[in-house]
TORZA-331507 format. One line per 8 residues: number of its first residue (from 1); their letters; for each residue y, z, x of N, C-alpha, C, CB. Coordinates in pm, whole numbers. Glycine has a CB too. Example, Ala and Ser with C-alpha at 12.3 -4.5 7.8 and 13.67 -1.06 7.14 Angstrom:
<recs>
1> AS> -569:780:1319:-450:780:1230:-330:780:1320:-447:905:1131 | -225:708:1285:-106:714:1367:3:787:1290:-60:572:1408
</recs>
This chain:
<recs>
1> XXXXXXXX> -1325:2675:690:-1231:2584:750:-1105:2663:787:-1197:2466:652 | -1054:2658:914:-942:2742:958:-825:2649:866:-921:2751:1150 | -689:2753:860:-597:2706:787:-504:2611:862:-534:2810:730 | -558:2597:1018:-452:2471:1060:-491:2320:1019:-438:2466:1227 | -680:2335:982:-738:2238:941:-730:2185:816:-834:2255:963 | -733:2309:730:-663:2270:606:-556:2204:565:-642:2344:560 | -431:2269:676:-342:2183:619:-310:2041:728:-207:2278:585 | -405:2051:760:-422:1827:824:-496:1751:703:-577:1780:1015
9> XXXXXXXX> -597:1858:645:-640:1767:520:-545:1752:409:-763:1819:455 | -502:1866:377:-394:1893:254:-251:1755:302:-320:2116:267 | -247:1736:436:-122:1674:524:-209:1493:485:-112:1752:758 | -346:1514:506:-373:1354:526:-349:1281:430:-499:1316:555 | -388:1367:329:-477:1350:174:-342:1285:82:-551:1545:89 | -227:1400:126:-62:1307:88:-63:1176:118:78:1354:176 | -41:1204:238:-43:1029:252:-118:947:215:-49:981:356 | -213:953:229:-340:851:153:-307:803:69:-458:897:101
17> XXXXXXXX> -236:953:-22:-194:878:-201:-78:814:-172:-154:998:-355 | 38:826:-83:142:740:-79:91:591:-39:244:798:19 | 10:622:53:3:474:105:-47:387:-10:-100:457:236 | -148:457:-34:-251:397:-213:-127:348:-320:-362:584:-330 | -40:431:-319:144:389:-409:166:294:-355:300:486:-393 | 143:284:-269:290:185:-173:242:19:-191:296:230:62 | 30:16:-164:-23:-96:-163:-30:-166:-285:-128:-85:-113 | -97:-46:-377:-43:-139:-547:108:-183:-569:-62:-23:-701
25> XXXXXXXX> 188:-100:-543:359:-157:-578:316:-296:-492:536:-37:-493 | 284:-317:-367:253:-432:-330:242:-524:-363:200:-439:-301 | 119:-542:-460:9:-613:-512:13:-718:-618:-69:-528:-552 | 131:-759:-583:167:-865:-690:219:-984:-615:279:-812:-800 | 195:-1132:-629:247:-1232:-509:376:-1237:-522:196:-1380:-509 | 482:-1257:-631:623:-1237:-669:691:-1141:-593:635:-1200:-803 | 626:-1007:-591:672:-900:-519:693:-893:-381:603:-814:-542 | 563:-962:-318:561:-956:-188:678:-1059:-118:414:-986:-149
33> XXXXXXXX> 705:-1185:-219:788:-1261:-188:937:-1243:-187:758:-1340:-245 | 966:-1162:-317:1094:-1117:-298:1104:-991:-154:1136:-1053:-456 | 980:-950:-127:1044:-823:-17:1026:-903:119:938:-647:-12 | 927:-1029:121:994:-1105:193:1129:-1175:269:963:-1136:161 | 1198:-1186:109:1322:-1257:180:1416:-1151:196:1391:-1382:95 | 1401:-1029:156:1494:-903:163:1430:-872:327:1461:-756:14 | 1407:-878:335:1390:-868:502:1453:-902:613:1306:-916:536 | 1556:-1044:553:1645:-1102:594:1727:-1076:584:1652:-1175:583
41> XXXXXXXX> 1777:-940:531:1910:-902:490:1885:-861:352:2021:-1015:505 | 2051:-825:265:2032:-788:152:2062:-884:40:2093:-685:144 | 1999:-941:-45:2076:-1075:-121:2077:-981:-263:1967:-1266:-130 | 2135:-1058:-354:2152:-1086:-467:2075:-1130:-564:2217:-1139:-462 | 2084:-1114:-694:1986:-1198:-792:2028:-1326:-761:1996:-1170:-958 | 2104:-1425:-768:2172:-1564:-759:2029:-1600:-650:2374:-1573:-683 | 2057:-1501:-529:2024:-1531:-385:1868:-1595:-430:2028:-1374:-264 | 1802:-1460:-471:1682:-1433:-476:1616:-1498:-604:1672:-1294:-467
49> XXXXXXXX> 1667:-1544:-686:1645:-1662:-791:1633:-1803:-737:1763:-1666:-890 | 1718:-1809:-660:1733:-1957:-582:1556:-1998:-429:1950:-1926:-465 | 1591:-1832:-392:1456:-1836:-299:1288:-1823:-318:1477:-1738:-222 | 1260:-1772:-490:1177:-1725:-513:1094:-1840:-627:1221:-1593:-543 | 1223:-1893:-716:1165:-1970:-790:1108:-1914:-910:1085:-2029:-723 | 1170:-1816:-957:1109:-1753:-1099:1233:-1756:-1202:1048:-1577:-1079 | 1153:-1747:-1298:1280:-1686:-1414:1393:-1605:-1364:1219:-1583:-1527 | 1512:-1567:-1434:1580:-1470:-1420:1497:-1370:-1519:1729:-1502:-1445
57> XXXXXXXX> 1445:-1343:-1625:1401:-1276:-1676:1286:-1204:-1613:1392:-1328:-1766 | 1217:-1307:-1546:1117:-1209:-1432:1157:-1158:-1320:1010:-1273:-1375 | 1270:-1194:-1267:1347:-1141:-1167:1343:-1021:-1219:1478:-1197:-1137 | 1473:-983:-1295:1476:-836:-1369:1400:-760:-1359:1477:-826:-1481 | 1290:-823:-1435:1166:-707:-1446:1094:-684:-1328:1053:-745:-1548 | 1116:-757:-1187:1023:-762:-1089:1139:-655:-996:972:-939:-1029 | 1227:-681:-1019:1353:-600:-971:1369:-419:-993:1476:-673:-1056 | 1350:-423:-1133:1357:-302:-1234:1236:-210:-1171:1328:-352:-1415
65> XXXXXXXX> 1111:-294:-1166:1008:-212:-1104:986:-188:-982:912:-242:-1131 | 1052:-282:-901:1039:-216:-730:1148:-137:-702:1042:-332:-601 | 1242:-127:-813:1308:-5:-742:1304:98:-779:1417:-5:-722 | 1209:121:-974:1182:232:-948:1070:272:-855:1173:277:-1050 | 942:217:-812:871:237:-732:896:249:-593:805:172:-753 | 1024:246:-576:1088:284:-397:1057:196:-298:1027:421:-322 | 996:66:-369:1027:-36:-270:1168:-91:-207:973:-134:-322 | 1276:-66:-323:1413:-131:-276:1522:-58:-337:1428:-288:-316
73> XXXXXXXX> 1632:-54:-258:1741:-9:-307:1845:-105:-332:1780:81:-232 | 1934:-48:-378:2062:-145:-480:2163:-94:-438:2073:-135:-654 | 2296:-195:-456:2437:-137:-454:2487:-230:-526:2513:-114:-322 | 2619:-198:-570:2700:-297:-640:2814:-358:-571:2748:-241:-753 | 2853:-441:-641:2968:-466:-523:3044:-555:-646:2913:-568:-341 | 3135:-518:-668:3195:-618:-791:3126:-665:-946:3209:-753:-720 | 3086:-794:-949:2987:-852:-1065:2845:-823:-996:3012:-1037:-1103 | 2810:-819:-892:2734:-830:-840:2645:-729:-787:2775:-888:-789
81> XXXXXXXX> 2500:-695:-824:2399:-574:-737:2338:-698:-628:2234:-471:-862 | 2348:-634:-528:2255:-660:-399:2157:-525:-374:2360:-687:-252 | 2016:-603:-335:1888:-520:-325:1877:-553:-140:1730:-593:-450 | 1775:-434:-114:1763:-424:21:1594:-370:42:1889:-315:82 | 1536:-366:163:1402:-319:151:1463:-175:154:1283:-369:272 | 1376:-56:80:1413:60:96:1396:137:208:1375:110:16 | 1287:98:322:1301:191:417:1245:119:502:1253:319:400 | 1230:192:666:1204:97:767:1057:97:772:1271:129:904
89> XXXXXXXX> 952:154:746:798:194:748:753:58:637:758:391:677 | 813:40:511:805:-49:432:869:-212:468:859:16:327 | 958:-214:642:990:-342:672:886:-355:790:1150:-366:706 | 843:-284:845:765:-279:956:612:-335:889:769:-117:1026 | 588:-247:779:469:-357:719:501:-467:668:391:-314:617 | 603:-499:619:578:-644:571:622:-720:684:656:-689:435 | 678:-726:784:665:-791:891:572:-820:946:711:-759:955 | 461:-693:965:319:-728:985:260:-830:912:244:-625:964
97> XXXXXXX> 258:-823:782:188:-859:712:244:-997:747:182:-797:585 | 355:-1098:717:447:-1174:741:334:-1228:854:604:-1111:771 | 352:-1166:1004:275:-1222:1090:201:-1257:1076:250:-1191:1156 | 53:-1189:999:-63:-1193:1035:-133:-1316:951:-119:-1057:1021 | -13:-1352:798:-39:-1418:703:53:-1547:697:-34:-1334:598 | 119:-1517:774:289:-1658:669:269:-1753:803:565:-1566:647 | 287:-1724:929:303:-1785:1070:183:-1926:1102:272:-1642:1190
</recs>
C-alpha cells in the first residue's frame, strides 16, 4: 500500500472513531432534546429545565456529561452558566436530524 494511501486510511479510520464518539454522546432522548433547544441560541439551566421537563438533578448530570464529551460549551455570566452547541458540524447534524424526524 503506497504511503499516500495509508494515510487516507490512517485519516478515515480517525474519523470513524470520532463520528462513533459523537453518535453514542448522542444516544440518549434527554440529550438530543436539550441540544435541540440549544440550537436556538444559548439558554440556561432555568431555560432548559422549563423546556425539557426533567429534574434539575438530571439536568446536571445530563449537562456535566455533554460537556465533558464536547457536545456543549459553557460560560458564566453572573449566578448564572449558559450552555451552547459546541461546534457548527454538531449543529448542522442536529438540524438534520431535527428535519428528517421533528417536522
Amino acid at each position: 500500500m503506497s504511503k499516500g494511501k495509508r494515510l487516507s486510511v490512517e485519516k478515515m479510520s480517525k474519523a470513524c472513531k470520532q463520528v462513533c464518539l459523537t453518535l453514542k454522546a448522542l444516544s440518549h432522548p434527554q440529550r438530543l432534546m436539550i441540544l435541540g433547544h440549544l440550537l436556538n441560541g444559548e439558554k440556561n439551566v432555568i431555560e432548559l429545565l422549563e423546556l425539557c421537563d426533567i429534574s434539575q438533578p438530571q439536568m446536571s448530570q445530563f449537562l456535566a456529561r455533554m460537556k465533558a464529551e464536547g457536545l456543549i460549551v459553557s460560560r458564566r455570566e453572573g449566578k448564572f452558566q449558559y450552555y451552547e452547541v459546541a461546534d457548527r458540524r454538531l449543529q448542522r447534524l442536529m438540524r438534520t436530524l431535527q428535519e428528517e424526524f421533528c417536522r
